[in-house]
N, C-alpha and C positions, 0 to 999 in steps of 0.2 A: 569529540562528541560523536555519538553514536545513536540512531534513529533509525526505529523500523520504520518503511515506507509505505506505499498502499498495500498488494498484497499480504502479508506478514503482518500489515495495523490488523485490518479484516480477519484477518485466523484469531488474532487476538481477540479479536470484540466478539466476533461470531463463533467460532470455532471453525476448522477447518472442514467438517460435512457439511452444516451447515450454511458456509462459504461457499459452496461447489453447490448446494440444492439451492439458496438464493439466486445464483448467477443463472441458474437453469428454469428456475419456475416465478420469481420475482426479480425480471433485470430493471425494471425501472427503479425501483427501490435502493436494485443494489446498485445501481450506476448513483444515482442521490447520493447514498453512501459514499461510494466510492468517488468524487465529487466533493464532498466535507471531508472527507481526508484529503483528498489533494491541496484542499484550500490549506488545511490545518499546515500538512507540511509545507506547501511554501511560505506560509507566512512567519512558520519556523526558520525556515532557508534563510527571509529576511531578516529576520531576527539576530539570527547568527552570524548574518554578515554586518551587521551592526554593532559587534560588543569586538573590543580589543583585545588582543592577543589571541586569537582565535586560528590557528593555522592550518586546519583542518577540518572536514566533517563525514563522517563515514556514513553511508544509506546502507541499509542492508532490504532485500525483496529475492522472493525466489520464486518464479514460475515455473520452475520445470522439474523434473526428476532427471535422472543419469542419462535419458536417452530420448524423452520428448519434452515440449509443454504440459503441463495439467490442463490447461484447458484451450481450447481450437483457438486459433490467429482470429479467426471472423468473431469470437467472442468475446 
């Protein structure tokens, strides 16, 4: 099974500009946001470790580019 996780949900619902000017000019919003997805996935997580034959589960998230974060540690 394979699951995009927060970051990567977010580029999907928002788009990825938009995801970097939310974080910048509306963080309450996006932290909300970002908050309904985490809930969303772990109750996936639960979920999944609830169903049989289940051997695996891959997250996939990417915060950064080849040589830093996209966005500050404090943010």
């Amino acid at each position: 099974m394979t699951q995009l996780a927060l970051f990567e949900r977010i580029h999907c619902l928002r788009g990825t500009q938009r995801t970097f000017e939310d974080l910048c000019l509306f963080p309450a919003e996006a932290n909300r946001l970002l908050g309904s997805l985490t809930e969303h996935l772990l109750e996936t997580i639960r979920y999944w470790g609830k169903l049989d034959g289940i051997d695996a589960c891959f997250l996939t998230d990417d915060w950064g580019t080849q040589t830093a974060l996209m966005i500050s540690r404090r943010m």
